[in-house]
C-alpha positions as CSV (number, residue, x, y, z in Angstrom):
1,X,11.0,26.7,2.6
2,X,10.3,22.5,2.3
3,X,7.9,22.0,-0.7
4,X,5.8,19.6,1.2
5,X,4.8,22.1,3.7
6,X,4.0,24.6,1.1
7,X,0.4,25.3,0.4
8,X,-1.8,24.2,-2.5
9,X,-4.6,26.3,-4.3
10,X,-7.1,23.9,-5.8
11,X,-10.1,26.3,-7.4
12,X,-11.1,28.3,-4.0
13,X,-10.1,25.6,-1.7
14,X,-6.4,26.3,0.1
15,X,-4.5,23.7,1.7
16,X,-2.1,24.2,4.2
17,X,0.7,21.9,3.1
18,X,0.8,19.0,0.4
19,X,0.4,15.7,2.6
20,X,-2.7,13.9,2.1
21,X,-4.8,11.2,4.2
22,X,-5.6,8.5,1.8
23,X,-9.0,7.3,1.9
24,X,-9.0,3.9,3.5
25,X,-11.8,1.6,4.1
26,X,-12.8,0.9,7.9
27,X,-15.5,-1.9,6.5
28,X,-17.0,-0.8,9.9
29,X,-20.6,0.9,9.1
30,X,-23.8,-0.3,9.3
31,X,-26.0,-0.3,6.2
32,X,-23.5,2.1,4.7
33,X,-23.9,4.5,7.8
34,X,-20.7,5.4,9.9
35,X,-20.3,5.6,13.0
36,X,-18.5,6.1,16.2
37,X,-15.5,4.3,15.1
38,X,-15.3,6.4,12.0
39,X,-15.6,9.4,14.1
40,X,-12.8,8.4,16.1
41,X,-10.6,7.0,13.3
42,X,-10.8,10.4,11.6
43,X,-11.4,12.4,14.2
44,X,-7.7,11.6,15.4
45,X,-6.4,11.9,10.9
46,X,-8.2,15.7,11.5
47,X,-5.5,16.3,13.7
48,X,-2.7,14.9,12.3
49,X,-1.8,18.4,10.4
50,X,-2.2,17.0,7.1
51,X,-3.3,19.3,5.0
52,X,-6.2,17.1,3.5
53,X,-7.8,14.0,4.7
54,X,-10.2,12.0,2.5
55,X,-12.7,9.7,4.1
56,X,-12.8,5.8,2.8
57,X,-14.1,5.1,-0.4
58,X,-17.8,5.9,0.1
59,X,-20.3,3.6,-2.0
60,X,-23.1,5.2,-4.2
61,X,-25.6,2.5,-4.0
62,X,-26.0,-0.2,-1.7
63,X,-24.7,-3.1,-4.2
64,X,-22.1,-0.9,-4.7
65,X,-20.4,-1.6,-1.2
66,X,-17.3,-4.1,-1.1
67,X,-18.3,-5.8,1.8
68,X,-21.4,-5.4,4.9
69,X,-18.9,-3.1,6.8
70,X,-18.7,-0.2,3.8
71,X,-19.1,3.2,3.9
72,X,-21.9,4.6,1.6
73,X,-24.0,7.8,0.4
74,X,-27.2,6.9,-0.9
75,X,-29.9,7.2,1.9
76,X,-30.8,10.1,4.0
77,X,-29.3,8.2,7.2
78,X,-26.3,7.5,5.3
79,X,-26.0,11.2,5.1
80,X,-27.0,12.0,8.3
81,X,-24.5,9.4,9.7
82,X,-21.4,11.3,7.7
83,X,-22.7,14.6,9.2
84,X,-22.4,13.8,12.4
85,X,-18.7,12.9,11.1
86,X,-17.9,15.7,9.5
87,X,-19.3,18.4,12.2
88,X,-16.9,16.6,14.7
89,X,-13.9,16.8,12.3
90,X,-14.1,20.4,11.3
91,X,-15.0,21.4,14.7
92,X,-11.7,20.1,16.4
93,X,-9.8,19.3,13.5
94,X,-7.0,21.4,11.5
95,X,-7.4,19.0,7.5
96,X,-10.0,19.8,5.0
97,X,-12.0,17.3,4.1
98,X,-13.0,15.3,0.9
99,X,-14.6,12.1,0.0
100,X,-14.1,9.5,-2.3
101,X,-17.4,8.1,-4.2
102,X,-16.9,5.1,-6.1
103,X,-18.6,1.6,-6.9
104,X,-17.4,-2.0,-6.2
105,X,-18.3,-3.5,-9.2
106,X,-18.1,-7.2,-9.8
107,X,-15.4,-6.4,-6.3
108,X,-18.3,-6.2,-4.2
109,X,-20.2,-8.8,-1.8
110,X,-17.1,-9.9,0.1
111,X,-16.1,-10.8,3.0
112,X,-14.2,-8.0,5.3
113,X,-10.7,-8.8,5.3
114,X,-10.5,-10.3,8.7
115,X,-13.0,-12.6,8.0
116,X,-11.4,-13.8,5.2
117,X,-11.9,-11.7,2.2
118,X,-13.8,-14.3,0.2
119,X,-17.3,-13.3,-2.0
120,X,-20.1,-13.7,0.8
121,X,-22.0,-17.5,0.9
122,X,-25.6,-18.3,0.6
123,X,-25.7,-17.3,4.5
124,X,-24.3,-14.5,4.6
125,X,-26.6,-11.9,2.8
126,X,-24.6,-12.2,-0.2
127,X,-25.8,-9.8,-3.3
128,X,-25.6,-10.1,-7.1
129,X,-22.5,-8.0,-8.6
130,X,-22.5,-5.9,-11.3
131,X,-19.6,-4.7,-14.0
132,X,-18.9,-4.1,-17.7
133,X,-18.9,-7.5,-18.5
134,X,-19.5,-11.0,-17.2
135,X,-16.1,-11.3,-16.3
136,X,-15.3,-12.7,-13.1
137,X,-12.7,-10.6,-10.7
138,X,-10.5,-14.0,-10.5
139,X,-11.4,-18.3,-11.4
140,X,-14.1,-19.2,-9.3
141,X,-15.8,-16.2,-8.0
142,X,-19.1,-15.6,-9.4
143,X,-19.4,-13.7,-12.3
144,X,-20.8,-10.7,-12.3
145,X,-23.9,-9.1,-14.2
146,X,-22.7,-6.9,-17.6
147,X,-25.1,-3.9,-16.8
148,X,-27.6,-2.7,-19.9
149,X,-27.6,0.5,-21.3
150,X,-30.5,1.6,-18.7
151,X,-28.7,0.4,-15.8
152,X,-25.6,2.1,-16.8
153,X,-27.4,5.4,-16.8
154,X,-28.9,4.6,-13.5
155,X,-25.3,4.3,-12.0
156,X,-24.7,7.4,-13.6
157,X,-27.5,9.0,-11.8
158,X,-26.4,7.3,-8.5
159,X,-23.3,9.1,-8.6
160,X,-25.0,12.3,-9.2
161,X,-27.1,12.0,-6.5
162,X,-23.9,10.9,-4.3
163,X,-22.4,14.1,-5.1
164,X,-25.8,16.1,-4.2
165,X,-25.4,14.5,-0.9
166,X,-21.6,15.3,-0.6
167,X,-22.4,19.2,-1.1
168,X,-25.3,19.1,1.3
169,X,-23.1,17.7,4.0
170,X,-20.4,20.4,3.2
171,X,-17.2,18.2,2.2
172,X,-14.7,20.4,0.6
173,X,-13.4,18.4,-2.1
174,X,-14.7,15.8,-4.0
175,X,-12.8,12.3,-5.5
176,X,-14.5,10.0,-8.4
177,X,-13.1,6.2,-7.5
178,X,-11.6,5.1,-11.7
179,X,-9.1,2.6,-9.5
180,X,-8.2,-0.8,-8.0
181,X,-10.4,-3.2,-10.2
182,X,-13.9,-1.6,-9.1
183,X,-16.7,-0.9,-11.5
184,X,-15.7,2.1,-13.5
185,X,-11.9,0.6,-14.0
186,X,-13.3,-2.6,-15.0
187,X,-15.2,-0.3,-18.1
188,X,-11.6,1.5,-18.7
189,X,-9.3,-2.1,-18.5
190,X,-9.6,-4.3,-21.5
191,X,-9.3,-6.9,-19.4
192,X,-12.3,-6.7,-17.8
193,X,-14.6,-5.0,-20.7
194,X,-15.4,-7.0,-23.6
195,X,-18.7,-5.3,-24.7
196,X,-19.5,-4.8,-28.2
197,X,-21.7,-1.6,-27.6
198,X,-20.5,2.3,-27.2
199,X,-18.9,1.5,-23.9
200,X,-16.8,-1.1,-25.2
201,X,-13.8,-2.1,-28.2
202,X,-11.9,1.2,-28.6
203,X,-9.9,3.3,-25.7
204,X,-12.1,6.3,-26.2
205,X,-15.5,3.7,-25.7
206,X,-13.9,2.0,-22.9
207,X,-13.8,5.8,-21.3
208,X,-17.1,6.9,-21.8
209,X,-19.0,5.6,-19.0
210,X,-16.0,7.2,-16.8
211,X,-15.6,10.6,-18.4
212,X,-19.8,10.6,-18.3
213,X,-20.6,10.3,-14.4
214,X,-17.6,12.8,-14.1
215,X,-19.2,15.0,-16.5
216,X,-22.0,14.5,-14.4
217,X,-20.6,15.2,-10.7
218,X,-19.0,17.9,-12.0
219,X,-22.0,19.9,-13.3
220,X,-23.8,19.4,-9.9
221,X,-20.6,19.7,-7.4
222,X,-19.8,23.4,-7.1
223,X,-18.0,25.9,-9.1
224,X,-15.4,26.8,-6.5
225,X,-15.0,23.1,-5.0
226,X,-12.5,20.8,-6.3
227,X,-13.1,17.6,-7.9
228,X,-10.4,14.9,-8.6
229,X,-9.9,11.3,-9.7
230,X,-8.1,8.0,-8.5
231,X,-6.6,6.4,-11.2
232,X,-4.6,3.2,-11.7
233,X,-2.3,4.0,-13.8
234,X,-1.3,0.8,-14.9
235,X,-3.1,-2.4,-14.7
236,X,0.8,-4.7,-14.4
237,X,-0.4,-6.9,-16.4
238,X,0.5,-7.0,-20.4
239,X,-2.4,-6.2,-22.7
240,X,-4.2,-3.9,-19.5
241,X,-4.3,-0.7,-19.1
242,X,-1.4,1.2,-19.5
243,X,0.1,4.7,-18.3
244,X,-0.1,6.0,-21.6
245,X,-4.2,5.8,-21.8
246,X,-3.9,6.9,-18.4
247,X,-2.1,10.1,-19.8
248,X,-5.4,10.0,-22.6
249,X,-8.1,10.1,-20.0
250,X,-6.2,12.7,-17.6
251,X,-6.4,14.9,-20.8
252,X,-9.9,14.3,-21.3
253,X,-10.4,14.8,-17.1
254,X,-8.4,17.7,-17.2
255,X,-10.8,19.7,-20.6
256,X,-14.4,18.2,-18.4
257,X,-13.0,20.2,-15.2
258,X,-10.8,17.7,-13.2
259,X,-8.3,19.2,-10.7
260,X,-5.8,16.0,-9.9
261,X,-5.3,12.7,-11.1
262,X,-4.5,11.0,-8.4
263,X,-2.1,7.9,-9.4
264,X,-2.3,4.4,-7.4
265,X,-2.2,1.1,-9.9
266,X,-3.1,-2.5,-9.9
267,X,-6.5,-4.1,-8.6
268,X,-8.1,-5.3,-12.3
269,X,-6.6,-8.6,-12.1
270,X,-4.7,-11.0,-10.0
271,X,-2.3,-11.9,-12.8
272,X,-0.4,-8.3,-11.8
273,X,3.0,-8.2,-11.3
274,X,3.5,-5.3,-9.5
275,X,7.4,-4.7,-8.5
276,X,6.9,-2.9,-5.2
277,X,9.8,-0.8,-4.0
278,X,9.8,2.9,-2.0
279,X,7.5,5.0,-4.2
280,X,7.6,2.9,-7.0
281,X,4.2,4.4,-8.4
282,X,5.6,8.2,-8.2
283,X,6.7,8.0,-11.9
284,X,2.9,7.6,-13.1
285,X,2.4,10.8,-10.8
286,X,5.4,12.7,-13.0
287,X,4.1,11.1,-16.2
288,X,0.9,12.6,-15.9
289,X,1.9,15.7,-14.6
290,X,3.8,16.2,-17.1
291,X,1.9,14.7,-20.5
292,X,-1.6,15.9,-19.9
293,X,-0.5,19.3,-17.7
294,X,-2.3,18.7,-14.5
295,X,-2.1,18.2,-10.8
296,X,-1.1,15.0,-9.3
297,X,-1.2,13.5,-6.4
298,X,1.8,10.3,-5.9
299,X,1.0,7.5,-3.6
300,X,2.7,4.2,-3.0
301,X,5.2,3.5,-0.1
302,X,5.7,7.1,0.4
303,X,6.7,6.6,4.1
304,X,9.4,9.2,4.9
305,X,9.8,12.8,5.1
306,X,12.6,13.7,3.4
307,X,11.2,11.1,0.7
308,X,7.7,13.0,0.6
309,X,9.7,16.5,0.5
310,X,11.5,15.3,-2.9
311,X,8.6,14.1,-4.9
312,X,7.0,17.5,-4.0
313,X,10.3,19.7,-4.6
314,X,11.2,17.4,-7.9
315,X,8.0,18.4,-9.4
316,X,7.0,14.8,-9.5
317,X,4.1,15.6,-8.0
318,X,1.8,18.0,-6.6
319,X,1.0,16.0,-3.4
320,X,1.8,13.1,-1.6
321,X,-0.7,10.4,-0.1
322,X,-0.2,8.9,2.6
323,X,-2.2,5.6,4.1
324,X,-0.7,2.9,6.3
325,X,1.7,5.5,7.2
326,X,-0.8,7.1,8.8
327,X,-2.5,4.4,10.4
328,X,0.9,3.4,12.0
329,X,1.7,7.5,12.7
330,X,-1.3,9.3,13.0
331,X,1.3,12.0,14.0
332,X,3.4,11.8,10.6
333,X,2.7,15.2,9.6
334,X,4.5,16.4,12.8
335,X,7.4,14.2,12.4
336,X,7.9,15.6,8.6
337,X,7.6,19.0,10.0
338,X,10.2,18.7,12.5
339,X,12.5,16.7,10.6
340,X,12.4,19.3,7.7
341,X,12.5,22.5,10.1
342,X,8.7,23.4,9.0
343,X,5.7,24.0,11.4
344,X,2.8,22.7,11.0
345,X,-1.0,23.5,12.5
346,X,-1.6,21.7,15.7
347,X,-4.5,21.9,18.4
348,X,-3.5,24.5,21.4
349,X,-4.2,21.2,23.6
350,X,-1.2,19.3,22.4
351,X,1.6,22.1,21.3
352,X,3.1,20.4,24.5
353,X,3.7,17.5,23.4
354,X,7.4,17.6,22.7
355,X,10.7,20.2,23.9
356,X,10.6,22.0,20.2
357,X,7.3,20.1,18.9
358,X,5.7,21.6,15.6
359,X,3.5,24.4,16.3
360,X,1.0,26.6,14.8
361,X,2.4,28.5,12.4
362,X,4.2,31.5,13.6
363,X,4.2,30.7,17.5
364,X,7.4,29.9,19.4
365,X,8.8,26.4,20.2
366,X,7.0,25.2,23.5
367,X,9.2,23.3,25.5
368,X,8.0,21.8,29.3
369,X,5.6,19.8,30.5
C-alpha cells in the first residue's frame, strides 16, 4: 500500500491520506470577510481528494491583515462570512478542514502582490504596524511599533478569541502561524527581537510570547481537535533562527499539546539565502520528527507523486503540503493516486472523468463517457 495514501490519526480527527492543501492567501476579502471567490477557490481544493485542506492564513485582528484583500476572524461577519464557506465545503467536498490563525506583524499594510507588494501610501488606508521591536521588515519600510507588555497580552487574547470563533464555525483542525517573518516569528528570530524584557535576549524569552497564545488556543480549542504550528525552520540567514531552536520549541509545542510542526523556512529577512531545489525544506521535516518526537508535515517544492510518496514512506515526514501544485492541479491528488495504483475519494459526479480514473475507495474502475 503507497504511504501517502495511507490514513493519519491526529487526536479524534482521521484523514484519509497524507496530502495536504497549504493555506494560501487569496488577498481577495472584504474587511477580512470571504467571499464568493473563496468559496469557489476552496470549494474546487474540497474536491481535490486531499486528505486535508487548510484555508489561507486567517488574521486575528484587523491590523493583523497583510494587505486590504486578507482573510480574518475577529468580527461576527467575519465569521459568518467563513461559515457560509465552510457549509459549502463540507457539504460537497471529500478534505477536512482547518485554518490557519496568525498575525502580520510589522508584514502587514501592503500592497496585494499584483499591485505591487509595497507598504500602503498616505492614500491608500495604510495602518500602523506592530512587532517585537522597532525593526523594520527591510531599509526603508516604516518601522513598525514594539508592542508593550499590555498590548502583547491583548494579542494573546485576540488569538483566543480567533480560536473561539474557529470552534463555533466547526473547522476540524486548528494551525497557529510561528512562520514567514510575521509577528510571532519576528518575537522567536533574533533578528527581528531586540527587547530587553521577558520576551526578549535568551532563546527560551524569545519563545514565550509563542508558546503563550498556544498555550492559550489550546486550552479553549477542543480536547479531541487537533492543533498544529507553521514553523520556519530556519531563518537562511547566519545569526537567525536556526533548525536546532526549531527542534527546542517543537519540544516545548509538543509537552503544551501540539500535534505537528509543520516546517516551511525563510520570511524574517531579505538578506536569506535560501538554496531552493525539489524539497529542499524536507530535511527540517525529518529533523524535527526525529529530535523532538512529533508529527511533521514537509513542504517546499514537493510537486510529484512518487516524490510525495518517499518523504511519507522514508519517515521524513508525516505529511506532505502541497501549494502552487495545487493551484496549477487542483486535481493532483488523483494524479498521485493513479500514478501510485491507490484510490482516492472522489464526488459520484466526476468518477467519469477518465478510462481507469481514481475512485472512491473500493468501487471498480469506471471507464466510458
Amino acid at each position: 500500500m503507497s504511504a501517502l495514501f495511507s490514513p493519519l490519526a491526529l487526536r479524534d480527527l482521521t484523514l484519509g491520506n497524507r496530502i495536504v492543501v497549504s493555506p494560501m492567501c487569496q488577498y481577495s476579502a472584504d474587511d477580512g470577510c470571504v467571499n464568493d471567490w473563496h468559496l469557489a477557490h476552496l470549494g474546487q481544493l474540497a474536491l481535490s481528494g486531499a486528505g486535508l485542506l487548510f484555508v489561507e492564513a486567517t488574521a486575528v485582528e484587523r491590523r493583523g491583515r497583510i494587505t486590504h484583500g486578507c482573510a480574518g476572524l475577529y468580527s461576527d461577519a467575519n465569521e459568518a462570512a467563513l461559515l457560509r464557506v465552510l457549509e459549502h465545503c463540507r457539504r460537497w467536498g471529500t478534505a477536512k478542514i482547518g485554518i490557519q490563525l496568525g498575525h502580520a506583524g510589522r508584514k502587514g499594510s501592503h500592497q496585494r502582490p499584483w499591485e505591487g507588494g509595497k507598504p500602503l501610501g498616505a492614500h491608500e488606508d495604510p495602518w500602523a504596524t506592530v512587532a517585537a521591536s522597532p525593526i523594520a521588515v527591510f531599509d526603508g519600510a516604516p518601522l513598525p511599533h514594539a508592542l508593550t507588555i499590555d498590548e502583547i497580552a491583548s494579542v494573546r487574547d485576540q488569538f483566543a478569541l480567533a480560536t473561539r470563533r474557529a470552534e463555533r464555525i466547526g473547522f476540524d483542525a486548528l494551525e497557529l502561524h510561528l512562520a514567514h517573518g510575521y509577528l510571532l516569528h519576528s518575537f522567536l528570530s533574533p533578528l527581528a527581537n531586540a527587547r530587553r524584557d521577558g520576551y526578549g535576549g535568551s532563546r527560551e524569552n524569545r519563545m514565550r510570547l509563542p508558546l503563550e497564545i498556544f498555550a492559550a488556543m489550546r486550552a479553549i480549542w477542543p480536547e479531541h481537535k487537533p492543533l498544529g504550528v507553521r514553523v520556519s525552520a530556519s531563518d537562511w540567514v547566519e545569526g537567525g533562527w536556526t533548525i536546532d531552536d526549531t527542534v527546542a520549541l517543537a519540544t516545548a509545542l509538543k509537552a503544551l499539546g501540539c500535534d505537528w510542526i509543520d516546517c516551511s523556512g525563510g520570511g524574517i529577512s531579505p538578506l536569506q539565502k535560501i538554496p531552493t531545489a525539489p524539497g529542499y525544506q524536507v530535511p527540517f521535516a525529518a529533523r524535527v520528527r526525529k529530535d523532538a518526537g512529533i508529527a511533521t508535515i514537509a513542504i517546499g517544492l514537493i510537486t510529484e507523486p512518487h516524490q510525495a510518496e518517499s518523504v511519507v514512506a522514508s519517515g521524513a515526514a508525516d505529511l506532505v503540503a502541497l501549494a502552487r501544485a495545487m493551484l496549477a492541479d487542483s486535481r493532483w491528488p488523483w494524479r498521485a493516486a493513479e500514478a501510485l495504483g491507490e484510490t482516492v475519494e472522489v464526488p459520484a459526479q466526476y468518477r467519469r472523468a477518465w478510462t481507469g480514473s481514481p475512485r472512491t475507495a473500493g468501487e471498480p474502475a469506471r471507464g466510458g463517457t
